[in-house]
SETI-383965 format. One line per 8 residues: number of its first residue (from 1); their letters; for each residue y, z, x of C-alpha. Coordinates in steps of 0.1 Angstrom, whole numbers, plus 2048, in hexadecimal, padded with zeros to 3 digits. Last residue first. Example, Ala and Ser with C-alpha at 12.3 -4.5 7.8 and 13.67 -1.06 7.14 Angstrom:
# SETI-383965
2) SA) 7F5 847 889 ~ 7D3 84E 87B .
This chain:
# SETI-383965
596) XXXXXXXX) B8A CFF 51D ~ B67 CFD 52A ~ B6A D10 548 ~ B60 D09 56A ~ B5A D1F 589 ~ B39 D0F 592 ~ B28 D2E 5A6 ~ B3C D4C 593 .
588) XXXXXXXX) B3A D3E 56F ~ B14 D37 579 ~ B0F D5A 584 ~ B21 D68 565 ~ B0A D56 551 ~ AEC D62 562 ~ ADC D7F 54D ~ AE0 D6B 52B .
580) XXXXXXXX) AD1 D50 53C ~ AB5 D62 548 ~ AAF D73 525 ~ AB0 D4B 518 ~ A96 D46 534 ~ A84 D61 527 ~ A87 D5B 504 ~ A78 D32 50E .
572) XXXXXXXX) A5A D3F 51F ~ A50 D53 504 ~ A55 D37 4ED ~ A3E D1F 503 ~ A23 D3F 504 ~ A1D D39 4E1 ~ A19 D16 4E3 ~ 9FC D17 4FD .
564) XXXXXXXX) 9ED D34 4E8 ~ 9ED D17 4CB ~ 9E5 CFA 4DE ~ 9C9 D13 4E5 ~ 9BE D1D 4C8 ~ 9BE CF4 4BE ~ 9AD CEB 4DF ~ 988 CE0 4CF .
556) XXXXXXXX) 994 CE0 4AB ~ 9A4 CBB 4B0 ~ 986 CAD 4B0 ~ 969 CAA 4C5 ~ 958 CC5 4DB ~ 93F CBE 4F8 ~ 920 CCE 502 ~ 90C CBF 523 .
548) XXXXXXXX) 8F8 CA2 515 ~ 8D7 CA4 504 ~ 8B7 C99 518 ~ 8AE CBB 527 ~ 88A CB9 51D ~ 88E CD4 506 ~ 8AC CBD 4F4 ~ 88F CA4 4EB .
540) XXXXXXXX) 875 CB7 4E1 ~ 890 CC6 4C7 ~ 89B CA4 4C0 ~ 86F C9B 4B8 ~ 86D CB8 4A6 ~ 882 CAF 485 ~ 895 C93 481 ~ 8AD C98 465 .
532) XXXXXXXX) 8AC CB8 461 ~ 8A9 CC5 482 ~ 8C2 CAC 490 ~ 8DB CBE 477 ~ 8D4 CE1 485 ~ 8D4 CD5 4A7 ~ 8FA CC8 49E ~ 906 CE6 492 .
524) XXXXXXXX) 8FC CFA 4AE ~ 90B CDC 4C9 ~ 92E CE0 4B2 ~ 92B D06 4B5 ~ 925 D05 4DB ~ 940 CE9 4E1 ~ 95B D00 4C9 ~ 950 D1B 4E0 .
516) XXXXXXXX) 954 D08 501 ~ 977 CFC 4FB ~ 981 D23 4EF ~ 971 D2B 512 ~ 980 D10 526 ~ 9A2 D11 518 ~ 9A7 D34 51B ~ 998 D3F 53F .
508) XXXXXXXX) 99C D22 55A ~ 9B7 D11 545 ~ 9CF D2C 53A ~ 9C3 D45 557 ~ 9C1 D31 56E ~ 9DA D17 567 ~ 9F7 D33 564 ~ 9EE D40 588 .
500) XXXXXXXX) 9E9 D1E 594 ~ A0E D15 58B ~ A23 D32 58E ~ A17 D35 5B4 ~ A35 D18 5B4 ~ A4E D33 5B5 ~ A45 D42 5D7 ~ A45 D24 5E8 .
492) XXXXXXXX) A6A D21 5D7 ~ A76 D43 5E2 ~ A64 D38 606 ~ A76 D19 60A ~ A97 D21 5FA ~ A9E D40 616 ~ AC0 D33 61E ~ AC7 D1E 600 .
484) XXXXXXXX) AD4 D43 5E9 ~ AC0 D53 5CB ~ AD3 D4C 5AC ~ ADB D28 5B6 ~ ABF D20 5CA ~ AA6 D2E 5AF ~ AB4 D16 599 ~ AAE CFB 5A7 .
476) XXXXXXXX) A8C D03 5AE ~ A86 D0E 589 ~ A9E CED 57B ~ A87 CD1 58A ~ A63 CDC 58C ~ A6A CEA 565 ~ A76 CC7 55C ~ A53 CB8 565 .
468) XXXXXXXX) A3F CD1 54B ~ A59 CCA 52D ~ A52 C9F 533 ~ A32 CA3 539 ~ A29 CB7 51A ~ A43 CA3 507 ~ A33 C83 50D ~ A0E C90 510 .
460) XXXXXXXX) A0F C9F 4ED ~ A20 C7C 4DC ~ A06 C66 4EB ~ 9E7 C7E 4E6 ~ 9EF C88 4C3 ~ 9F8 C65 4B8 ~ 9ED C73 494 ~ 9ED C93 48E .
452) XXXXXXXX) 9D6 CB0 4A0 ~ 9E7 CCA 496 ~ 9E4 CDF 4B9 ~ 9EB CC0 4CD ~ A0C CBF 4B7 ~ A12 CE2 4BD ~ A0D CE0 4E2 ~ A29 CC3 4E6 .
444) XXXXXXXX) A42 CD5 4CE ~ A40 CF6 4E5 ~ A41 CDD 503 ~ A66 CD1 4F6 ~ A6D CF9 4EF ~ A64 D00 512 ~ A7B CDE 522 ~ A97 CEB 50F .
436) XXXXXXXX) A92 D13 521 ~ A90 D03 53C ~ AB4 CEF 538 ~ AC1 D16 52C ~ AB7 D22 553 ~ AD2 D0C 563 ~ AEF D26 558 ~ B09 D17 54A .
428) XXXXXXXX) B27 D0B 560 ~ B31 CF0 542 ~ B37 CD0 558 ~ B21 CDA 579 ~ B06 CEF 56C ~ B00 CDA 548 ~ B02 CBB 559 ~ AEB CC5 576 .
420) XXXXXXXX) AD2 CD0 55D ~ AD7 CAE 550 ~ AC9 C99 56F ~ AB1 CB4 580 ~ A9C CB9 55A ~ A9E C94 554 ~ A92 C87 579 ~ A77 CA5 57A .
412) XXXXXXXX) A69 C9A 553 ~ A6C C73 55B ~ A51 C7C 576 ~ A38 C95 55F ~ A40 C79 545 ~ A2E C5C 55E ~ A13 C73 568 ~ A10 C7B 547 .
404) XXXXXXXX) A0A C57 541 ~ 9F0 C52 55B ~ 9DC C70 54B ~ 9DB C64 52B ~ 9D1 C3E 536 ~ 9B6 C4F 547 ~ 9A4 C5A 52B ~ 99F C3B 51E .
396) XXXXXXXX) 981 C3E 504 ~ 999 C55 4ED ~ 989 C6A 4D2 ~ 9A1 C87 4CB ~ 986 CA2 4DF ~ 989 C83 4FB ~ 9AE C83 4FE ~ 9A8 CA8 502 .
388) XXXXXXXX) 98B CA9 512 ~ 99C C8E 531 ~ 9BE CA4 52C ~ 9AD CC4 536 ~ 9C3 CCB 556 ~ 9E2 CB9 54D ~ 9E1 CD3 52D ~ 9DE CEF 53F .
380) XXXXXXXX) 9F6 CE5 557 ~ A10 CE4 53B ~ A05 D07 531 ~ A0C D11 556 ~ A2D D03 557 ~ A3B D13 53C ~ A29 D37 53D ~ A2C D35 565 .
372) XXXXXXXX) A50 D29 568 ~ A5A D45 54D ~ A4B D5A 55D ~ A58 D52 57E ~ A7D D52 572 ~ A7D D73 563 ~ A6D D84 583 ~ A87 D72 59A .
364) XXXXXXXX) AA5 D80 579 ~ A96 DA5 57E ~ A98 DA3 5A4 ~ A85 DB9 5BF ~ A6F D97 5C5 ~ A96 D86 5D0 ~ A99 D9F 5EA ~ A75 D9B 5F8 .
356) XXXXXXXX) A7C D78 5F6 ~ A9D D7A 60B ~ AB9 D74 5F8 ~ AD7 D5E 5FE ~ AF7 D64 5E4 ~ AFA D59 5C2 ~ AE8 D74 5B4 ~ AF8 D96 5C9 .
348) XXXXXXXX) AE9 D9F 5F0 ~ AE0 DBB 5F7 ~ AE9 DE5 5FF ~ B0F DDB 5F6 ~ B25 DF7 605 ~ B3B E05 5E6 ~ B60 E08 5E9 ~ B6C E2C 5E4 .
340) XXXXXXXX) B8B E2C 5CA ~ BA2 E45 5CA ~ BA7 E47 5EF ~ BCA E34 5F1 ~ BBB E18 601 ~ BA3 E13 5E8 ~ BB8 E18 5CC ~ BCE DFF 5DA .
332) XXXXXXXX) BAD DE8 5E2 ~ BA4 DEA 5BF ~ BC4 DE0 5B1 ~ BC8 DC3 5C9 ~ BA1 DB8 5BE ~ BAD DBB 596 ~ BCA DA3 59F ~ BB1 D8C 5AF .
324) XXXXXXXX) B98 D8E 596 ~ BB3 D89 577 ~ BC7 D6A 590 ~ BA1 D59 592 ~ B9E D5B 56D ~ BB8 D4C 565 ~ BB8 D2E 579 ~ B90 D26 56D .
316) XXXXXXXX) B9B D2E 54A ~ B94 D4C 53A ~ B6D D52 52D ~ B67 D69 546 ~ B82 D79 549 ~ B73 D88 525 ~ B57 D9E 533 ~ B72 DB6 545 .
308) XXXXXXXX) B70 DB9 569 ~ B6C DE1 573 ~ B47 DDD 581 ~ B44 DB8 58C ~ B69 DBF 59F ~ B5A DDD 5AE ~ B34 DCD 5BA ~ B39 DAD 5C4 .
300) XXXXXXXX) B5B DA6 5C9 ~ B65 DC4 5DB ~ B49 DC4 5F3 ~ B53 DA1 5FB ~ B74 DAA 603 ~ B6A DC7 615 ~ B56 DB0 62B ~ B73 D96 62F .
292) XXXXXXXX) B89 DB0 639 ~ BB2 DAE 638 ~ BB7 D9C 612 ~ BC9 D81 60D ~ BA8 D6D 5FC ~ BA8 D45 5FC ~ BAB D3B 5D9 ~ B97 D1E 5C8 .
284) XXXXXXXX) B7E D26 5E2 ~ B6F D46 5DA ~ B6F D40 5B4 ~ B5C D1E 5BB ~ B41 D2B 5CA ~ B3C D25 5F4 ~ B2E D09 603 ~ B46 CF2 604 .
276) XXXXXXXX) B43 CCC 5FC ~ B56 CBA 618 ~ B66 C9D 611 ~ B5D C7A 626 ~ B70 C71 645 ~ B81 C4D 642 ~ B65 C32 651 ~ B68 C1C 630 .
268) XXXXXXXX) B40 C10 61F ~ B30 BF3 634 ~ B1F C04 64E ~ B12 C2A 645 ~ B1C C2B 61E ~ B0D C0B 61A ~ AE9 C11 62D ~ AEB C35 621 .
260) XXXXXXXX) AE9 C23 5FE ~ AD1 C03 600 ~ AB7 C1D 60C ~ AB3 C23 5E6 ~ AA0 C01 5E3 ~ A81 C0B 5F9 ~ A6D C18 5DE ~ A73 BF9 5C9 .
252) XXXXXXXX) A69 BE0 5E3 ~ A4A BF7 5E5 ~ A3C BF3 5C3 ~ A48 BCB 5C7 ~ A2E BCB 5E2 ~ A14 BDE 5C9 ~ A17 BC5 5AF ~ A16 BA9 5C9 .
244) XXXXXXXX) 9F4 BBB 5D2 ~ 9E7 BBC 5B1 ~ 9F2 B98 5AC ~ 9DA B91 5CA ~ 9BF BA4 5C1 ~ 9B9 B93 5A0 ~ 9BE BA6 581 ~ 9A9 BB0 566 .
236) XXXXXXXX) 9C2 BB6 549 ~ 9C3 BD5 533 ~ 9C2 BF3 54D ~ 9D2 BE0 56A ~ 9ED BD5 552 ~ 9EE BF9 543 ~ 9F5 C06 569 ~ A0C BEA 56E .
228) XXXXXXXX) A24 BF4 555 ~ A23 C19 558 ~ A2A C15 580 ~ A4B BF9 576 ~ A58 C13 55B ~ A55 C2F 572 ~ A62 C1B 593 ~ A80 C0D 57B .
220) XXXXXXXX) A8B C32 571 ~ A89 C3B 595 ~ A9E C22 5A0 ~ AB7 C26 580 ~ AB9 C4E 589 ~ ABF C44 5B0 ~ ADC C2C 5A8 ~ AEF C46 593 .
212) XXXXXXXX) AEB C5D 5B5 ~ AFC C47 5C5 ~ B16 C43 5AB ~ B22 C64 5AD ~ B1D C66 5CF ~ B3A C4A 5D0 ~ B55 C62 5D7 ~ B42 C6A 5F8 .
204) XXXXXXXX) B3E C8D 5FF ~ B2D C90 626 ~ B38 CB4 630 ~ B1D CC4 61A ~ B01 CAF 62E ~ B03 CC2 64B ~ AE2 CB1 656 ~ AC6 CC6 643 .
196) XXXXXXXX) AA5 CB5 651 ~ A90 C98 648 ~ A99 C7A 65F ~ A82 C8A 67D ~ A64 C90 664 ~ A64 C6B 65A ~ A4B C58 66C ~ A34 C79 66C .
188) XXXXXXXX) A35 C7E 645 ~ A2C C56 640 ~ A0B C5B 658 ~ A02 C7C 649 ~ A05 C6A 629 ~ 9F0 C4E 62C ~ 9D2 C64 648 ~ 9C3 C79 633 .
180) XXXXXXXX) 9CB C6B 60A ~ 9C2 C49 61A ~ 99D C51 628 ~ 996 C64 60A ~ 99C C44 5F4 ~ 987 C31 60E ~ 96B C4A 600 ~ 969 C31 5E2 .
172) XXXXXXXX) 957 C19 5FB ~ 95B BF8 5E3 ~ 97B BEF 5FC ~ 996 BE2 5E4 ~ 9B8 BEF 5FE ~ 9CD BE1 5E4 ~ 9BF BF7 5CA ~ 9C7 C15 5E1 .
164) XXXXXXXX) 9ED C0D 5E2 ~ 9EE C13 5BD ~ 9D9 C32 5BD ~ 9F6 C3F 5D3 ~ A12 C35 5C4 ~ A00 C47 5A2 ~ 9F5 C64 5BB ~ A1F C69 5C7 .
156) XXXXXXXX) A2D C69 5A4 ~ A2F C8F 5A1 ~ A3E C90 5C6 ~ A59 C74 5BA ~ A5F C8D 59E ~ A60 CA9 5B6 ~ A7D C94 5CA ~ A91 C8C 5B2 .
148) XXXXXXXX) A94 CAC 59B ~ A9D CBF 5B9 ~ AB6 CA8 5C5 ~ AC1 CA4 5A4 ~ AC4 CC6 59B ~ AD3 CD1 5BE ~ AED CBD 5BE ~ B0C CD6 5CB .
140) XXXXXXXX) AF8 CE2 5E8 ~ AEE CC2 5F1 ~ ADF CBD 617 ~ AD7 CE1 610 ~ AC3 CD5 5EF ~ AB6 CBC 60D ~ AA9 CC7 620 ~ A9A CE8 612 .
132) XXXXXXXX) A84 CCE 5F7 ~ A7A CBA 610 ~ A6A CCF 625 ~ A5C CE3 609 ~ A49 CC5 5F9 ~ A3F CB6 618 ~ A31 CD8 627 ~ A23 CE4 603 .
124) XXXXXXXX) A11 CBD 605 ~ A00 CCE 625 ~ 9ED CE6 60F ~ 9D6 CCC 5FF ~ 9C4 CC5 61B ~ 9C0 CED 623 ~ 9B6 CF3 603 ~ 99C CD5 602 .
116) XXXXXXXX) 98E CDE 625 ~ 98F D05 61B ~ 97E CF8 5FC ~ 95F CE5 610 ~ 956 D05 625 ~ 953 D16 603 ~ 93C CFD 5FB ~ 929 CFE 61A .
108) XXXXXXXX) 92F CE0 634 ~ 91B CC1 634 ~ 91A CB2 659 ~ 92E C96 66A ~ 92F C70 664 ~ 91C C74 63E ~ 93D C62 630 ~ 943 C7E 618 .
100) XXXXXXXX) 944 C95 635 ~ 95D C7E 649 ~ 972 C7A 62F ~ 973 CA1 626 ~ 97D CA4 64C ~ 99B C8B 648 ~ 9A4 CA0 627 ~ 9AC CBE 63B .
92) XXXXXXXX) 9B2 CB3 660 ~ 9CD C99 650 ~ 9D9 CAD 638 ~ 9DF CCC 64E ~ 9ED CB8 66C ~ A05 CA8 653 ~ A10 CCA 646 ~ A18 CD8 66A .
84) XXXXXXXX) A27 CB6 675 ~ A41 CC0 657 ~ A46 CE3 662 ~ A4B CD5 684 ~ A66 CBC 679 ~ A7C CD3 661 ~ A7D CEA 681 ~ A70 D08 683 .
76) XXXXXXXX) A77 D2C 673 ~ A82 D22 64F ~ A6C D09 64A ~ A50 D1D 659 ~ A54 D35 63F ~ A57 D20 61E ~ A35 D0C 62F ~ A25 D31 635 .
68) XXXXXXXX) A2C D39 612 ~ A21 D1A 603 ~ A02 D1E 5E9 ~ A06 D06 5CF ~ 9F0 CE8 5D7 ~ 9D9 CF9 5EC ~ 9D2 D0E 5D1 ~ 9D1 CF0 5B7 .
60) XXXXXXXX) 9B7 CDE 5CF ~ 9A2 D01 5D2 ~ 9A1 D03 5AF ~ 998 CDF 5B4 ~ 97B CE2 5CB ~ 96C D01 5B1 ~ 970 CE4 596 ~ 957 CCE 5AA .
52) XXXXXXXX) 93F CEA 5AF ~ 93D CF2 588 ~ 938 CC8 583 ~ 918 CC9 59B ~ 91A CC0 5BC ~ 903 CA9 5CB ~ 918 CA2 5EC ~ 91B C7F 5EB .
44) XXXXXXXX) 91D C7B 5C8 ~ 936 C96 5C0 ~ 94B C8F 5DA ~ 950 C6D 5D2 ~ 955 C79 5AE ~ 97B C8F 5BC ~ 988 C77 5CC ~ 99C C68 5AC .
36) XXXXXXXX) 9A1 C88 59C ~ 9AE C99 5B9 ~ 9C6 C7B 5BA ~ 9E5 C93 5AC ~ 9D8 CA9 5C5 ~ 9E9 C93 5E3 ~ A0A C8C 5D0 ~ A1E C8C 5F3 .
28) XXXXXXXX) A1E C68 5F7 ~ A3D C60 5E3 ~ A46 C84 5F0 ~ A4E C72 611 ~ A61 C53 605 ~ A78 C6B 5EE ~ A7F C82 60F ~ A8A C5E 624 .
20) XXXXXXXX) A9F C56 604 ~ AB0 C7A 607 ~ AB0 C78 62F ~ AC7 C5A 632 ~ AD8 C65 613 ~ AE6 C83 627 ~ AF2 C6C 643 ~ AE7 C79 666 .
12) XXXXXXXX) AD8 C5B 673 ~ AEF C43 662 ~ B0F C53 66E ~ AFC C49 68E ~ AF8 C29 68B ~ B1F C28 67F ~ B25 C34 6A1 ~ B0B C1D 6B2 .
4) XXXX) B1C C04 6A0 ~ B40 C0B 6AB ~ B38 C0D 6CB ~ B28 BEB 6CD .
């Protein structure tokens, strides 16, 4: 009985306890991924027009994006309360709309409405940042995988979601509302006490390899299965009970990576697992003989960076370390000897934990958020205007489109985390060069919208998905690594502002207004030919308000912008190359591996 309590416990606190447990909580975490979905319930109950609607998403994305009090609380409460935090806020957010849209409790203003929406929204920054901090501290020495992991399951969360909700086959569409409050608050609040950093540095098992080997082929099976079923759905009319076998084996595949801190805890040997340090590589291949740790430091930070020659860089890891060390005996001779005065550090070096007001002061931050917003926000753009765009090409089944680059936006995060990783930990090159890979694959993606050739749509929403999903891998990652884990929360929250700012004014000012020229000039066209083939009575017609609102076809409606779009892709690629140039010695510091 000891013995099981003790391996119970091992359980409790085991790393990949809290990994699977932060996979099963962003599952649900895609709350404005269903925006979409909620979104023409509102409409109809309330009246609103299309122009109020879009107001309710800018509010949605907001929400969405906006995390600096979640990055702070992270870091000054408990994992737990920060998550309660975020469940309180959806639940009081969207349980509210629910209740609106259900006529139970009076219609609020419309700016009333987007505080409810922001605020809704706003608790998925609790999930996403809670999860995020646990575990990249959980695994200091994964962090692209973790990271790519998690925000793809986050990406994926409103296609799990939609495919609960067509179990639940209730004709009251607001029943969709319903779930999005109280489905994820409820999930959040059964796992906020497993979610938490646990030490998880000392728990190295030889077979993390192989763990994490499992996870990749899980989440590749859950994409395939989820694309599968969704053109099933699509194609075939279903009866309820194979839809809801299809969503019980949706859910038997979610809960197969619990198979691994169930082995490692109770079946795997008891012997005491490696600890993964910490600390770069250069510090602990050889312990320092040196008198003061803080001169030490001093030392290696700011002299030995000053008077170290560019090509130790490129010895071999052993060489290298015995150049530094007999350049640090040097400089502490001189020191001591009055020649040399050692320099007082006034912050911290990359590599090291920043503070966010630290890390704003900081050319390679700056570098990184541009890039984020030009990539990411052009690949936004073109999530946010797929339905014109497929429609523009002439496709009936918008939402096909959209379910697929839900599916790509996924595979994206795994791909980025996955080989990122390789090139960190195999080659110690700087994460930043996998961003810059992803902007040149979106580059490709706008240009074929842009062109217009066949499979367009197909083709454009692969590698647009694909490029946008890697960024929300590799950035975060990457911002540990230059920027330190202790702060992660609020560097991150700060990061994904990237995202609404590029949307609004890529989407909410370029693509709309070249979208509506082309639409005026087609409309224009168009009266002129109803004119001369039918005279008066079209003109009657359209003064009675019986045309449509304007639409474009073709691919000239977002050819400029495809074009823009494309344009800022390659700016975002020099300045992650720039940031790559800037952090190679970082890298060569951090991994402390050579390619020799």
């Amino acid at each position: 009985m000891g013995r099981f309590k003790e391996r119970f416990r091992s359980f409790i606190n085991n790393r990949w306890l809290v990994f699977v447990a932060a996979m099963w909580m962003q599952s649900c975490a895609g709350i404005g991924y269903l925006f979409g979905s909620i979104s023409p319930v509102i409409k109809s109950s309330l009246n609103y027009n299309q122009r109020q609607i879009a107001r309710l998403g800018v509010a949605k994305d907001l929400g969405d994006s906006i995390g600096f009090l979640a990055g702070t609380l992270c870091e000054v409460l408990p994992i737990w309360a920060a998550l309660l935090i975020g469940a309180l806020q959806n639940l009081v957010g969207y349980g509210w709309v629910w209740l609106i849209v259900t006529g139970r409790v009076s219609v609020l203003p419309l700016w009333a409405m987007c505080i409810l929406i922001f605020v809704g929204t706003n608790g998925e920054t609790y999930f996403n940042t809670g999860a995020l901090v646990s575990c990249v501290q959980n695994f200091p020495k994964s962090r692209g995988p973790v990271v790519g992991i998690l925000k793809g399951f986050a990406g994926l969360g409103g296609a799990i979601l939609t495919q609960v909700y067509a179990v639940i086959n209730t004709p009251d569409h607001a029943a969709l509302i319903f779930m999005v409050a109280v489905g994820p608050s409820m999930v959040v609040i059964a796992l906020m006490f497993i979610v938490r950093p646990v030490g998880g540095h000392r728990q190295v098992h030889p077979s993390d390899g192989s763990s994490f080997t499992f996870i990749y082929s899980v989440c590749l099976l859950l994409a395939a299965y989820l694309m599968g079923i969704m053109l099933l759905e699509d194609l075939v009319d279903l009866s309820y009970t194979v839809i809801t076998l299809f969503t019980a084996l949706l859910f038997l595949i979610l809960l197969l990576p619990i198979v691994i801190p169930v082995l490692l805890s109770f079946h795997s040997d008891p012997s005491s697992p490696v600890e993964e340090s910490l600390l770069p590589e250069s510090e602990k291949q050889e312990p320092a003989k040196l008198p003061h740790p803080t001169d030490i430091n001093e030392v290696i930070f700011s002299e030995v960076e000053d008077e170290k020659p560019r090509e130790v860089d490129l010895l071999p890891a052993s060489e290298r370390q015995k150049r530094i060390a007999q350049l640090q005996a040097k400089l502490f001779t001189a020191a001591a000897e009055g020649a040399v005065r050692v320099k007082r550090r006034k912050g911290p070096h990359r590599g090291e934990d920043f503070t966010l007001t630290q890390a704003l002061i900081k050319a390679d931050f700056w570098l990184l958020f541009f890039s984020l917003l030009l990539g990411s926000g052009s690949g936004l753009t073109v999530i946010d205007n797929l339905g014109q765009m497929s429609e523009s090409f002439g496709y009936d089944n918008t939402h096909i489109f959209v379910s697929m680059i839900s599916i790509w936006n996924f595979l994206g995060r795994i791909a980025g985390g996955y080989f990122s990783e390789i090139i960190v930990r195999d080659y110690a090159y700087p994460r930043p060069i996998t961003l810059a890979v992803a902007q040149v694959v979106m580059t490709i993606g706008h240009f074929f919208f842009a062109m217009g050739w066949p499979g367009e749509m197909y083709i454009g929403t692969l590698l647009i998905g694909l490029g946008y999903g890697a960024h929300w891998a590799i950035a975060p990652a990457a911002a540990s690594e230059l920027f330190g884990l202790k702060n992660f929360g609020a560097l991150y929250n700060f990061l994904t502002v990237a995202n609404p700012a590029g949307s609004l004014v890529f989407s909410g000012l370029i693509a709309s207004t070249i979208y509506d020229r082309e639409a005026e000039k087609q409309a224009h066209q168009h009266l002129h030919r109803q004119v001369s083939e039918s005279g008066i009575l079209r003109i009657l017609g359209g003064a009675l308000g019986l045309e449509e609102p304007l639409k474009c076809k073709g691919s000239i409606c977002f050819f400029l912008t495809s074009l823009i779009m494309s344009a800022f892709c390659i700016i975002a690629v020099v300045l992650s190359m720039i940031l790559v140039r800037r952090t190679k010695i970082v890298y060569t510091h951090l991994y402390g591996k050579s390619r020799t």
